[in-house]
N, CA, C and O atoms as a GROMACS GRO file, in nm:
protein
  508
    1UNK      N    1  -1.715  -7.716  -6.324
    1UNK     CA    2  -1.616  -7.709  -6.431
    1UNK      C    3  -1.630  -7.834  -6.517
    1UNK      O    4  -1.634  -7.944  -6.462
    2UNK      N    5  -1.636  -7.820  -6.647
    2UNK     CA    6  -1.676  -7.923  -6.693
    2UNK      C    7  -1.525  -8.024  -6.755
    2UNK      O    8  -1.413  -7.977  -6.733
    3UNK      N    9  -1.536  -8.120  -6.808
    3UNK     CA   10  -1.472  -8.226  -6.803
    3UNK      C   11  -1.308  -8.192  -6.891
    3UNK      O   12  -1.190  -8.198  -6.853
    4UNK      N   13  -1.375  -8.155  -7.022
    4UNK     CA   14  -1.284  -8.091  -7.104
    4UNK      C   15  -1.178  -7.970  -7.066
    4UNK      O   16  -1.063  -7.972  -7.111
    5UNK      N   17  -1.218  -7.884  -6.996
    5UNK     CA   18  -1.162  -7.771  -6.937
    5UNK      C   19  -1.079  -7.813  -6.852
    5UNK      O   20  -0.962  -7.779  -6.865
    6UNK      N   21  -1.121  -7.906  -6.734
    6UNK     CA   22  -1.019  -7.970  -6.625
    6UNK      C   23  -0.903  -8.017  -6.654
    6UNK      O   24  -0.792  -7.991  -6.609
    7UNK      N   25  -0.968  -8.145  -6.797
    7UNK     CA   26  -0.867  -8.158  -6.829
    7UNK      C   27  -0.768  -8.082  -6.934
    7UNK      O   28  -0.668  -8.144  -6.973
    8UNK      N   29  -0.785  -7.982  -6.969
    8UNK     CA   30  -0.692  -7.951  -7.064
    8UNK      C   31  -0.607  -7.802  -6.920
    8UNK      O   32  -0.493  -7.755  -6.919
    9UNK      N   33  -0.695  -7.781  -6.849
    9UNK     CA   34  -0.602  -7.732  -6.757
    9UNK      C   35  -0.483  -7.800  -6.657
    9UNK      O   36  -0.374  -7.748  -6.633
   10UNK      N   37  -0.534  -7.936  -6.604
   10UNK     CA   38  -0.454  -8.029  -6.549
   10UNK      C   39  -0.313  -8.065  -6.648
   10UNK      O   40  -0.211  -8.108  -6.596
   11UNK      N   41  -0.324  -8.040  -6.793
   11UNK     CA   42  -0.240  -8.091  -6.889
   11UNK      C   43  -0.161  -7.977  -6.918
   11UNK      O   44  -0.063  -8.007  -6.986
   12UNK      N   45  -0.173  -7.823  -6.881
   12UNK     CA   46  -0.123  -7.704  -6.864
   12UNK      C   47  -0.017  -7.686  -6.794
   12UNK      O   48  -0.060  -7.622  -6.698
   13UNK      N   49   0.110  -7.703  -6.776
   13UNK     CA   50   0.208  -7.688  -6.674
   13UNK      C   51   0.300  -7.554  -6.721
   13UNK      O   52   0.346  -7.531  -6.833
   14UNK      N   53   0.315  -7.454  -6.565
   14UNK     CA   54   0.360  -7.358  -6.603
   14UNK      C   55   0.511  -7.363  -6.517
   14UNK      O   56   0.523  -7.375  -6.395
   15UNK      N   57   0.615  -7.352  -6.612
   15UNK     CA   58   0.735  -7.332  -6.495
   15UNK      C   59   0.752  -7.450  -6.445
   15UNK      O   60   0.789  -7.402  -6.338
   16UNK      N   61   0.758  -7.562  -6.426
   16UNK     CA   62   0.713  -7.708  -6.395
   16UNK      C   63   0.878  -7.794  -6.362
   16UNK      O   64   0.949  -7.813  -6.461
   17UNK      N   65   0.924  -7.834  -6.242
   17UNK     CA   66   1.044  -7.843  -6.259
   17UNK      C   67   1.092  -8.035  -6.294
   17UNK      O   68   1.082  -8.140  -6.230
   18UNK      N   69   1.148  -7.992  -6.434
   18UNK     CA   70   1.209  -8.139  -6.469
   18UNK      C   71   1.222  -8.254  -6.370
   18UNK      O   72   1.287  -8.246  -6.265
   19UNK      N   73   1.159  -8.357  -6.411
   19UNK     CA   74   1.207  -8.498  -6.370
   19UNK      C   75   1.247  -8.569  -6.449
   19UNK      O   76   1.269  -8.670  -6.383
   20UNK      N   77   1.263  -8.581  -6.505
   20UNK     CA   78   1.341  -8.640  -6.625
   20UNK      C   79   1.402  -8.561  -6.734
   20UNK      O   80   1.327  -8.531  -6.827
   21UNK      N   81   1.548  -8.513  -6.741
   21UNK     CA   82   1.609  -8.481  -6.864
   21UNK      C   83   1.611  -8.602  -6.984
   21UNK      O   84   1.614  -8.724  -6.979
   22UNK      N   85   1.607  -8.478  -7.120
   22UNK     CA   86   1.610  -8.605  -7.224
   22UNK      C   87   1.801  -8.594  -7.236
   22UNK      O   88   1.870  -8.509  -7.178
   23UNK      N   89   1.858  -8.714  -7.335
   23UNK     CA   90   1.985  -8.750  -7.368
   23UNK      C   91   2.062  -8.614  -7.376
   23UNK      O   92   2.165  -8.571  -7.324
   24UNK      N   93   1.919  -8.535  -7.514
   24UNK     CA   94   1.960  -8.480  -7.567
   24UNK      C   95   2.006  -8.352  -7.488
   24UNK      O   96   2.111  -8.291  -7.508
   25UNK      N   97   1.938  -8.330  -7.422
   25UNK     CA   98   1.928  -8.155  -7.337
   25UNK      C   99   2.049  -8.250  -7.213
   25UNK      O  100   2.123  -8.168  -7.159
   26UNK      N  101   2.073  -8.379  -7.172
   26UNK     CA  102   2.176  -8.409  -7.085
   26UNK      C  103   2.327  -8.359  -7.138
   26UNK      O  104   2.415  -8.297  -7.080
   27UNK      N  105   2.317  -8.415  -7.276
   27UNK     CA  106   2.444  -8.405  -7.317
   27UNK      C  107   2.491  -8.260  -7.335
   27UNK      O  108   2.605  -8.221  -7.309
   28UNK      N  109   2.399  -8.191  -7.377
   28UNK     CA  110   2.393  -8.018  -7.445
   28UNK      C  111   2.436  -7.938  -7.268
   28UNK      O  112   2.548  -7.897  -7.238
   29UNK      N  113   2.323  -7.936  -7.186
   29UNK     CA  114   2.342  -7.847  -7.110
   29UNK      C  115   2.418  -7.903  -6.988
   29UNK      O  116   2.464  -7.819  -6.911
   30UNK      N  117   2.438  -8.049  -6.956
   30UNK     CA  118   2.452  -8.082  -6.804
   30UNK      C  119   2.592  -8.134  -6.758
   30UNK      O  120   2.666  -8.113  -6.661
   31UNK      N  121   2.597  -8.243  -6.920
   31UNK     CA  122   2.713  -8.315  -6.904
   31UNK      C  123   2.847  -8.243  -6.950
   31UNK      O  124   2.941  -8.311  -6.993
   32UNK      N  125   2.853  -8.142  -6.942
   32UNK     CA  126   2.975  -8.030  -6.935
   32UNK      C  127   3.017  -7.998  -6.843
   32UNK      O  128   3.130  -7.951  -6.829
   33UNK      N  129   2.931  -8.018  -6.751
   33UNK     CA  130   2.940  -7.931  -6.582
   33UNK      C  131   2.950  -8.036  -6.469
   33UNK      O  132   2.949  -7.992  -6.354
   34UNK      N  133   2.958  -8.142  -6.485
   34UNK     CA  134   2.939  -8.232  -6.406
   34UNK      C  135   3.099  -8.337  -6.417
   34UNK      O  136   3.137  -8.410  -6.508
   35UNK      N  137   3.162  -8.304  -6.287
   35UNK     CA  138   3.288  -8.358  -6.299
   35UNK      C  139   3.307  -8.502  -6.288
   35UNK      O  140   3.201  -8.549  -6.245
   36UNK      N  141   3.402  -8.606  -6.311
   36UNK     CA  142   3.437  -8.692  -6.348
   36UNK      C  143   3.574  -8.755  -6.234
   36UNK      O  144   3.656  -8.664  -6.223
   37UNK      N  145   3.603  -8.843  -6.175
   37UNK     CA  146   3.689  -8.850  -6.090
   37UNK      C  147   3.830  -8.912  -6.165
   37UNK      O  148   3.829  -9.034  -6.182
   38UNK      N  149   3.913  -8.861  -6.197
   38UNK     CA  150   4.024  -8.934  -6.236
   38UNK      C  151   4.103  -9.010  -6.233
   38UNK      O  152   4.195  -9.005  -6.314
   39UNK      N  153   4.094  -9.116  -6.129
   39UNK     CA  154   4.082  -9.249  -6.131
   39UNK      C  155   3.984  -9.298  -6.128
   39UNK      O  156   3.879  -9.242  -6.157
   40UNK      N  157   4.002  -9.483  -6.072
   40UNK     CA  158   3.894  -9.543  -6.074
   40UNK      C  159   3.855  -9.609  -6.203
   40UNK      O  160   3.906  -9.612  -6.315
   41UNK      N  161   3.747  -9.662  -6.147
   41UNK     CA  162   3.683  -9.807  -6.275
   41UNK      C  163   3.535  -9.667  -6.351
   41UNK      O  164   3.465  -9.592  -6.283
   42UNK      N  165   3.538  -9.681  -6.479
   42UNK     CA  166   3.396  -9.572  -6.514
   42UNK      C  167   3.308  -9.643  -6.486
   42UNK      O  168   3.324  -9.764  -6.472
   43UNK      N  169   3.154  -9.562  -6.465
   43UNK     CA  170   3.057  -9.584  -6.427
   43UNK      C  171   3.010  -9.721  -6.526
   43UNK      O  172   3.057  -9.724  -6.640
   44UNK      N  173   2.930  -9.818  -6.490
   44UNK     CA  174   2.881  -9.909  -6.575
   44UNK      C  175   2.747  -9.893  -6.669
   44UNK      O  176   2.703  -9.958  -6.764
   45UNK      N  177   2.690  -9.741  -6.579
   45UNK     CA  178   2.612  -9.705  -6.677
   45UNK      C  179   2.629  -9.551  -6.732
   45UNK      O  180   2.711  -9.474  -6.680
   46UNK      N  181   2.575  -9.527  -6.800
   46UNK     CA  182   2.550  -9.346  -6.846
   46UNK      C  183   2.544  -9.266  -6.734
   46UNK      O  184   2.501  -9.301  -6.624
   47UNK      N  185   2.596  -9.138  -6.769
   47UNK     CA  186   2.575  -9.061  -6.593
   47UNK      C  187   2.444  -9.029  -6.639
   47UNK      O  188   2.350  -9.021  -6.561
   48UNK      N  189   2.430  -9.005  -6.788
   48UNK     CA  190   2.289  -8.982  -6.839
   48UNK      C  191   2.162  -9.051  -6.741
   48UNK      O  192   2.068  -8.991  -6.690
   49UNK      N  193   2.190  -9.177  -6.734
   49UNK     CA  194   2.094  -9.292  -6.682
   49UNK      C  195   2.097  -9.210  -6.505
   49UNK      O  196   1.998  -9.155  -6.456
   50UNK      N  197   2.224  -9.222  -6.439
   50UNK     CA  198   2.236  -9.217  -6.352
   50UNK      C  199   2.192  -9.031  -6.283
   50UNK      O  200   2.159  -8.997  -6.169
   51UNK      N  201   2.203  -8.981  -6.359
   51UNK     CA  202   2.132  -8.821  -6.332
   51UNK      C  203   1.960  -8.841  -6.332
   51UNK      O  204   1.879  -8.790  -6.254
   52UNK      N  205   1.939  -8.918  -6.428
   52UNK     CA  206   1.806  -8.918  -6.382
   52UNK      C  207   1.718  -8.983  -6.309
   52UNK      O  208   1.598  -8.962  -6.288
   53UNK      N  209   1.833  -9.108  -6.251
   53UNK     CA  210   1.783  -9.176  -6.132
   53UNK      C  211   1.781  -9.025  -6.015
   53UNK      O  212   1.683  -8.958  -5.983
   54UNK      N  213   1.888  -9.012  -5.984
   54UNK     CA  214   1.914  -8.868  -5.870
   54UNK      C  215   1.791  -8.779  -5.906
   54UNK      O  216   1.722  -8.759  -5.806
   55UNK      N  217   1.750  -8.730  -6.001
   55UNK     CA  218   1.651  -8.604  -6.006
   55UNK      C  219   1.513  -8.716  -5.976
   55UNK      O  220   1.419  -8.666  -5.914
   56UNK      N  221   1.499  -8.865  -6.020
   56UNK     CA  222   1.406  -8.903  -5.944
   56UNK      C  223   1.387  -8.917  -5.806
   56UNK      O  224   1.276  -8.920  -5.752
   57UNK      N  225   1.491  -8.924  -5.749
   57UNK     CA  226   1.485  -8.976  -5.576
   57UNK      C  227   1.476  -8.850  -5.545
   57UNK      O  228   1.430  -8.834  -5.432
   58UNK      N  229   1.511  -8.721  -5.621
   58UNK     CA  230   1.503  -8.594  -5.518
   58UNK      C  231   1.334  -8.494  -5.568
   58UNK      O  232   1.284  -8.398  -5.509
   59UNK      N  233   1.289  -8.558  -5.684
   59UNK     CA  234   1.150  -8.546  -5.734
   59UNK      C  235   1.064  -8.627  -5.591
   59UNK      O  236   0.998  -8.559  -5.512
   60UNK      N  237   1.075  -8.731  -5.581
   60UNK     CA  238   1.001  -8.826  -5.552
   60UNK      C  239   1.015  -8.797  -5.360
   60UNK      O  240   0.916  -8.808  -5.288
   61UNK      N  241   1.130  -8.767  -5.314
   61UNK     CA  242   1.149  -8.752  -5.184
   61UNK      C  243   1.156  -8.912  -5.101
   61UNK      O  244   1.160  -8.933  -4.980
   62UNK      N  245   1.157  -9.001  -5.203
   62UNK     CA  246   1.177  -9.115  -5.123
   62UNK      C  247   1.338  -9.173  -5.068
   62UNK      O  248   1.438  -9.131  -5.127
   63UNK      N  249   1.347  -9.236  -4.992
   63UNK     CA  250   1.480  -9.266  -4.922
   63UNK      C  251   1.556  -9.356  -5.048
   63UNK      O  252   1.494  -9.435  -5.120
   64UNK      N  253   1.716  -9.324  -5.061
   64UNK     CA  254   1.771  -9.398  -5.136
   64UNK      C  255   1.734  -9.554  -5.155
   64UNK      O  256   1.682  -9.605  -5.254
   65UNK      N  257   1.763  -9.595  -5.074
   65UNK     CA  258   1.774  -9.743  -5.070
   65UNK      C  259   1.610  -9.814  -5.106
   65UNK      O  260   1.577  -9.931  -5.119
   66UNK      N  261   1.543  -9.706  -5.114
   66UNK     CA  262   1.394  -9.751  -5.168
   66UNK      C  263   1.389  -9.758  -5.355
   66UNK      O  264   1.297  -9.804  -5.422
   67UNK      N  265   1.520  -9.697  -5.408
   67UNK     CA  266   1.550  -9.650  -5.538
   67UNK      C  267   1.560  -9.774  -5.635
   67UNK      O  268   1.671  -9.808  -5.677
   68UNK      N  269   1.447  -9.843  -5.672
   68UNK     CA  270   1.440  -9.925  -5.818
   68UNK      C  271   1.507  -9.886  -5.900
   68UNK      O  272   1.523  -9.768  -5.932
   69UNK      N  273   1.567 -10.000  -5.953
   69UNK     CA  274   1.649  -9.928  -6.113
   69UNK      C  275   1.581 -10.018  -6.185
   69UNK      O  276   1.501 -10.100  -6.139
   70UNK      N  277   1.616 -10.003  -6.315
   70UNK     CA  278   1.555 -10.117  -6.394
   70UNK      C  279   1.623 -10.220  -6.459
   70UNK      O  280   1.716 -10.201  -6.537
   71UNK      N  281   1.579 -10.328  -6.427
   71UNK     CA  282   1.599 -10.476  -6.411
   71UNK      C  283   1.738 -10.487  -6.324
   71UNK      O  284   1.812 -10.584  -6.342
   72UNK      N  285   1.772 -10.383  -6.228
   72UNK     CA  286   1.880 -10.390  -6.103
   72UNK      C  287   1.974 -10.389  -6.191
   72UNK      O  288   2.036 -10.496  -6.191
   73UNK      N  289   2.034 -10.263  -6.313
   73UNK     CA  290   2.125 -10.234  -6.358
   73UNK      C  291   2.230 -10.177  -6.285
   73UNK      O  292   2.347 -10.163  -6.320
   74UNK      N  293   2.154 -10.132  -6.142
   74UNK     CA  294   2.266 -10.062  -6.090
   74UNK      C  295   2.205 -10.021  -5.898
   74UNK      O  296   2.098  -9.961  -5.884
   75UNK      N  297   2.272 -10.056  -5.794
   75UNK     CA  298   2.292 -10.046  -5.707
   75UNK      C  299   2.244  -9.856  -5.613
   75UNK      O  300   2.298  -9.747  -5.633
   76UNK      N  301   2.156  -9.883  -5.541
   76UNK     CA  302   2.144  -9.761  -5.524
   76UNK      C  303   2.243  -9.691  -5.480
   76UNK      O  304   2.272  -9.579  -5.524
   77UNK      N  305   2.307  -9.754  -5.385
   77UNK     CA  306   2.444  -9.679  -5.316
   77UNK      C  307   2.506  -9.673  -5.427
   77UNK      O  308   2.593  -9.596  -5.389
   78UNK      N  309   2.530  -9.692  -5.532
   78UNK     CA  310   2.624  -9.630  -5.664
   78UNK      C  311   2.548  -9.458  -5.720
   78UNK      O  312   2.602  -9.353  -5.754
   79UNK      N  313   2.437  -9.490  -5.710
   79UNK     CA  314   2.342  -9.377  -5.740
   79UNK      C  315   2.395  -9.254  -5.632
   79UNK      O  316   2.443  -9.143  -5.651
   80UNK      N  317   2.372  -9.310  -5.544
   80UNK     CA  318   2.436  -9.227  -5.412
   80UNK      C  319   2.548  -9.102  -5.399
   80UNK      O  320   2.567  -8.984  -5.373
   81UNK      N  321   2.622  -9.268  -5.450
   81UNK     CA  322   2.741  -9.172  -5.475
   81UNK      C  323   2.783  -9.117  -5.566
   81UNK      O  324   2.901  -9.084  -5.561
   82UNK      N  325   2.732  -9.097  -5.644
   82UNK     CA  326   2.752  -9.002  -5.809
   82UNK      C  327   2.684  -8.878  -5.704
   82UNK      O  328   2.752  -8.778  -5.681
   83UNK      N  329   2.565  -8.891  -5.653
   83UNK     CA  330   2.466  -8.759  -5.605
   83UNK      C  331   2.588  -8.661  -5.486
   83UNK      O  332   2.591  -8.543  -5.453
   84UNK      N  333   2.653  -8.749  -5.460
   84UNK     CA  334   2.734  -8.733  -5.324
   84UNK      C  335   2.861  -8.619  -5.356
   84UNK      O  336   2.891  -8.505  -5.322
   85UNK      N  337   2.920  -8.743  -5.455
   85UNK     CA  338   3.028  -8.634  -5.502
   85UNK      C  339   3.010  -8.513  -5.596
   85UNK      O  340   3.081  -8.412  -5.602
   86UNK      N  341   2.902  -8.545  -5.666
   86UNK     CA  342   2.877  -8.395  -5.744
   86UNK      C  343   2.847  -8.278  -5.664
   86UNK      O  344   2.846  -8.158  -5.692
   87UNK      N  345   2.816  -8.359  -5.533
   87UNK     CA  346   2.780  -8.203  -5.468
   87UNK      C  347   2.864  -8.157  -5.355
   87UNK      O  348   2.850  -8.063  -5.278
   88UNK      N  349   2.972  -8.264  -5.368
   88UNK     CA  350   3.066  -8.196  -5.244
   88UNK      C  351   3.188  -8.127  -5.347
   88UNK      O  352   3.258  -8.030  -5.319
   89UNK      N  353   3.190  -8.206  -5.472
   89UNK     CA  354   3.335  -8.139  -5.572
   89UNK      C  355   3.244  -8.000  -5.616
   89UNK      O  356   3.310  -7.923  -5.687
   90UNK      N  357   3.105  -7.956  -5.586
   90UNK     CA  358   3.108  -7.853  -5.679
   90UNK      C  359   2.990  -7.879  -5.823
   90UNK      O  360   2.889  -7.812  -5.845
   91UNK      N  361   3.016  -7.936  -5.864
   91UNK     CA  362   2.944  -8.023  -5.983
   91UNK      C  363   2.802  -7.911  -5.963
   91UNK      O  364   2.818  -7.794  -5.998
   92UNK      N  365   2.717  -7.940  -5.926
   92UNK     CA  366   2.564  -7.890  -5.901
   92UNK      C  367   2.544  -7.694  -5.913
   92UNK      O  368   2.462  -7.618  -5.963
   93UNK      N  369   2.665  -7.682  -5.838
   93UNK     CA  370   2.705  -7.519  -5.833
   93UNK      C  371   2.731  -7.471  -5.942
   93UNK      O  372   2.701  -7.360  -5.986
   94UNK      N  373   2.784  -7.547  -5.986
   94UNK     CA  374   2.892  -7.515  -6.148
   94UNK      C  375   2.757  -7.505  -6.216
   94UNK      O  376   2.709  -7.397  -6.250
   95UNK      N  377   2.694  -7.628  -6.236
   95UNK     CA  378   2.630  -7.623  -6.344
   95UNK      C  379   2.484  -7.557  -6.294
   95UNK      O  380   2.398  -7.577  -6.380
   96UNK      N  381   2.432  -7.481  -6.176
   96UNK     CA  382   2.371  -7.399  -6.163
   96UNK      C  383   2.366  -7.261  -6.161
   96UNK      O  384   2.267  -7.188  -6.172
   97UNK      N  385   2.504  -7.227  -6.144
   97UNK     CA  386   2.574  -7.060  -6.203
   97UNK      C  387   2.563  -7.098  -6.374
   97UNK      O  388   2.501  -7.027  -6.453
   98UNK      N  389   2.643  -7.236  -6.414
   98UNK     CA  390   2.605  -7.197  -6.624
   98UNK      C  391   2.454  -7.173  -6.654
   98UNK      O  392   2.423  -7.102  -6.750
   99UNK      N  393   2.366  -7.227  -6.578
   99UNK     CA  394   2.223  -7.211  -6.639
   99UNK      C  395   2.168  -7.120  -6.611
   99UNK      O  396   2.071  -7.087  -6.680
  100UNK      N  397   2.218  -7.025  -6.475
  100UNK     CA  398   2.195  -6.883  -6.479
  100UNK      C  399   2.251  -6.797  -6.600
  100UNK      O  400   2.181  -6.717  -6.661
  101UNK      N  401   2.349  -6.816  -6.621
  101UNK     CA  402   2.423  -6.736  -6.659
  101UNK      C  403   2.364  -6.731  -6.819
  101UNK      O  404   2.360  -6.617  -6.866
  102UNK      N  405   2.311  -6.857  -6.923
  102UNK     CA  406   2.291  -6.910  -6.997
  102UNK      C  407   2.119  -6.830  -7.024
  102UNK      O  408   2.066  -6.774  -7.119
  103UNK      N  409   2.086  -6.858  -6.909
  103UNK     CA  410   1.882  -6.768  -6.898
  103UNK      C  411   1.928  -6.674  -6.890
  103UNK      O  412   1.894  -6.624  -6.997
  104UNK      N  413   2.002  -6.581  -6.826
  104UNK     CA  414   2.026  -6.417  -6.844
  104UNK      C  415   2.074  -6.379  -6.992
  104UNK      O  416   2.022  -6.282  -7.046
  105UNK      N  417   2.170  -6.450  -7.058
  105UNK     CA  418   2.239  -6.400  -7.189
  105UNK      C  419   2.120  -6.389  -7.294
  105UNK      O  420   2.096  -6.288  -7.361
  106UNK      N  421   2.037  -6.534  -7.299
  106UNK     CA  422   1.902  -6.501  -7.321
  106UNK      C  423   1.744  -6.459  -7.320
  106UNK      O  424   1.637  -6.492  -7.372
  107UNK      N  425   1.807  -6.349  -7.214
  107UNK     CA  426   1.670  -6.287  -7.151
  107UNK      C  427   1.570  -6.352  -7.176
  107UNK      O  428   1.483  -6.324  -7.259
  108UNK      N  429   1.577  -6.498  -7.067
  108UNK     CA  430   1.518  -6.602  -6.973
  108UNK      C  431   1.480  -6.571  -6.856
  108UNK      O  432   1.372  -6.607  -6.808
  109UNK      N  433   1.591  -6.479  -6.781
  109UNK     CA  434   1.567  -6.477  -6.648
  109UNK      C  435   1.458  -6.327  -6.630
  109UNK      O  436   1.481  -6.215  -6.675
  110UNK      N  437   1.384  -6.355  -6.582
  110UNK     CA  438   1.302  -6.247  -6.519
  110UNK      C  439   1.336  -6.226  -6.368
  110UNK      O  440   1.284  -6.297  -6.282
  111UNK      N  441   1.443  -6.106  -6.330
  111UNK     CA  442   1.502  -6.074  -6.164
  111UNK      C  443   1.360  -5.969  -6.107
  111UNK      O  444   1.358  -5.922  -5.993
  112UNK      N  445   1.254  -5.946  -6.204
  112UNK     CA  446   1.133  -5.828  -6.172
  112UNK      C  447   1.074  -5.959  -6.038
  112UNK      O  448   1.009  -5.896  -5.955
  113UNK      N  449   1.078  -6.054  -6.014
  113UNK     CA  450   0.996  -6.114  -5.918
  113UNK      C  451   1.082  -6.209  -5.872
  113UNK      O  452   1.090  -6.320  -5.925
  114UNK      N  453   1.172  -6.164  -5.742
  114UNK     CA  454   1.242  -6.300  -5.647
  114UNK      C  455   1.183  -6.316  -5.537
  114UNK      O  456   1.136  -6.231  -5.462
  115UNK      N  457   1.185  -6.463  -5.524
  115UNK     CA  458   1.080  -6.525  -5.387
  115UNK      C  459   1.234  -6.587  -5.273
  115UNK      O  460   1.303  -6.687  -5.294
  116UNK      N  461   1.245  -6.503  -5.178
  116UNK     CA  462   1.302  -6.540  -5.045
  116UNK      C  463   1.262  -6.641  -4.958
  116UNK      O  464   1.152  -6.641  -4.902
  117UNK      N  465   1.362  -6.744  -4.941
  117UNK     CA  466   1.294  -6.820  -4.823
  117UNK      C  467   1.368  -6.791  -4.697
  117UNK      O  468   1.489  -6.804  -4.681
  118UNK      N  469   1.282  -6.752  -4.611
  118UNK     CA  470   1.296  -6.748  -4.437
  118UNK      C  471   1.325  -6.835  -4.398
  118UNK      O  472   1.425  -6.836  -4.326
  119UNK      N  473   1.260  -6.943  -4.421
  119UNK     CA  474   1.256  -7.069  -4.318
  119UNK      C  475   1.392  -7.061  -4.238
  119UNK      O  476   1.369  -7.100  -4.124
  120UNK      N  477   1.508  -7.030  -4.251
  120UNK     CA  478   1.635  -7.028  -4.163
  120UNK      C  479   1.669  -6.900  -4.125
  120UNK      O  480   1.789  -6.880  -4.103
  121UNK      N  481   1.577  -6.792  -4.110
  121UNK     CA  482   1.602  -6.682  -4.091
  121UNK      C  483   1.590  -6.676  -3.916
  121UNK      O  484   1.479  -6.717  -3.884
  122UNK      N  485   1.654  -6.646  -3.824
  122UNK     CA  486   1.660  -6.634  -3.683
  122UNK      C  487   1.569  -6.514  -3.659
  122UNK      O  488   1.612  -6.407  -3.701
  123UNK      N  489   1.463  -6.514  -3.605
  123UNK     CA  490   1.367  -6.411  -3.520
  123UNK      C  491   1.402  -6.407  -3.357
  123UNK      O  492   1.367  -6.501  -3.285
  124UNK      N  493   1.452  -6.325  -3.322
  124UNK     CA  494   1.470  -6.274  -3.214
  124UNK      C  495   1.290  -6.249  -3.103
  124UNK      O  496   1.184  -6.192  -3.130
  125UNK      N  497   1.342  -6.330  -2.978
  125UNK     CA  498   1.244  -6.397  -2.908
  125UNK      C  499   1.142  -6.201  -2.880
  125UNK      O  500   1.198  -6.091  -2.877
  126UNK      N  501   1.012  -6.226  -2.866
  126UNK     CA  502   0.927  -6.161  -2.873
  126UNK      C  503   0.927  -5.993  -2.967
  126UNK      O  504   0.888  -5.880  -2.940
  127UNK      N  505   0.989  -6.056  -3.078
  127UNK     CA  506   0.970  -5.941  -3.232
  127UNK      C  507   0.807  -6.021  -3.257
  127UNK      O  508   0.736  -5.988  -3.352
   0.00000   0.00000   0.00000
């Protein structure tokens, strides 16, 4: 395969899942759905900033506390816990039923091909 081809196939991404949202698509699709605690001191940075630390550590699969920020704007255990509570209040659900709901209105979603995962499916000993 020659050089050109590789690379313009390597540069081809199909279906490819985000690691980085921009501001713009944060503010439009995410930061609607993502709840806010009503007390308390606000975040010191953007949840903007701070969503895309989270989609890095869960891109990347590395352990929190391994989580660089830049120039130590912000504490990983703060990162943490933004990831923490969005997903115990709901936050992640919410805003994964709107983006269904959002790809179906605009026949986005293609339901002709769903992939099941087993992996937690119980098989009964010698089936």
């Amino acid at each position: 395969m020659d050089t050109q081809l590789k690379t313009a196939m390597s540069s081809f991404v199909y279906n490819r899942i985000p690691t980085k949202v921009s501001r713009k698509d944060f503010h439009r699709y995410i930061d609607p759905y993502l709840k806010r605690p009503k007390t308390g001191p606000k975040p010191k940075l953007s949840l903007y900033k701070i969503f895309n630390y989270i989609l890095y550590v869960l891109h990347t699969g590395i352990q929190w506390d391994q989580l660089k920020t830049k120039r130590n704007e912000l504490h990983y255990t703060n990162v943490y816990k933004w990831h923490n509570r969005w997903s115990k209040n709901g936050s992640y659900q919410t805003l994964f039923n709107a983006s269904i709901i959002q790809l179906h209105q605009t026949d986005q979603l293609d339901t002709s091909v769903l992939h099941g995962d087993g992996s937690n499916t119980v098989v009964k000993k010698g089936a």
